[in-house]
N, C-alpha and C positions, 0 to 999 in steps of 0.2 A: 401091195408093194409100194404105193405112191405114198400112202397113207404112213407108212414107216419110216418111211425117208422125209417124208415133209417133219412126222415126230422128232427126227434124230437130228433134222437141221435145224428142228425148234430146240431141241435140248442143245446141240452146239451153240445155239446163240444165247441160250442162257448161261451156260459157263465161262461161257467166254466173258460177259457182261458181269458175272461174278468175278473171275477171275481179274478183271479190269478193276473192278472196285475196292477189292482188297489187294491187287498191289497199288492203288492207290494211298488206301489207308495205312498199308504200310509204311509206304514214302513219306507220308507226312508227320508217323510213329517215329522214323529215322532222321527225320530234318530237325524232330522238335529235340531229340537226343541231343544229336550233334548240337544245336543250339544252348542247347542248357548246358553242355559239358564247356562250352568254351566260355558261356558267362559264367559257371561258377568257379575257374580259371581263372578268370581277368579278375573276380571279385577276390577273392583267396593273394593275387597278386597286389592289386589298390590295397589289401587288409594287409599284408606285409611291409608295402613299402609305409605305410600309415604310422603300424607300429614304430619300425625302424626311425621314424623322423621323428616321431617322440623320442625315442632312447636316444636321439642324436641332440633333442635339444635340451634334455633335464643333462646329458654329459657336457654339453657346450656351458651350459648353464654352473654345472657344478665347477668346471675346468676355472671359469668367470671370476668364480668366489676363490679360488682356491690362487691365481694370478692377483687378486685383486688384495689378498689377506699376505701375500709374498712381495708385493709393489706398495704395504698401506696403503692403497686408493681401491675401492669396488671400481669408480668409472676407467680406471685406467683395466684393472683385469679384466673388463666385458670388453672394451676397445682389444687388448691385446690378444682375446679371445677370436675375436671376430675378426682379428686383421688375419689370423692364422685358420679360419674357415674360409678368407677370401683366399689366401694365397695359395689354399692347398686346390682351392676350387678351380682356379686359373690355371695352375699347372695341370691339374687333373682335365682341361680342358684343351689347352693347348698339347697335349700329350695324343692325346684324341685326336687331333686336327691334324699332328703329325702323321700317325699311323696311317691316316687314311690318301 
């Protein structure tokens, strides 16, 4: 009877010690998830805004040519370009500072 019971508290201490090990392995299966899902998040996001700033600057760029052939001067339509990406920037900035 002693012999049983010493078995059965060997066998509890090995499941238990299995048991310990694979929820560990699991936790570490779910932190690596959660990690990957939120980098490739932020990357997918850096990869939009990326794009966007290009599409912002070939527009800025074509708007340039297109003030600059309406003013006969290229350096005046890149200037009037640019004066009108500062000002929309500032208000878009000060607009911001109000809300808050």
């Amino acid at each position: 009877m002693l012999e049983e019971l010493k078995e059965n508290v060997d066998n509890i201490q090995e499941n238990t010690k299995a048991y310990i090990e694979t929820s560990l392995a699991y936790y570490k299966l779910w932190g690596f998830k959660v990690a990957m899902k939120s980098t490739t998040l932020m990357v997918k996001f850096f990869l939009i805004a990326f794009c966007l700033m290009i599409v912002l600057l070939f527009i800025s760029i074509a708007g340039a040519f297109v003030f600059g052939e309406m003013l006969n001067s290229y350096p005046l339509g890149f200037f009037e370009c640019s004066r009108n990406l500062f000002s929309f920037s500032v208000t878009s900035i000060l607009r911001k500072r109000q809300n808050c």
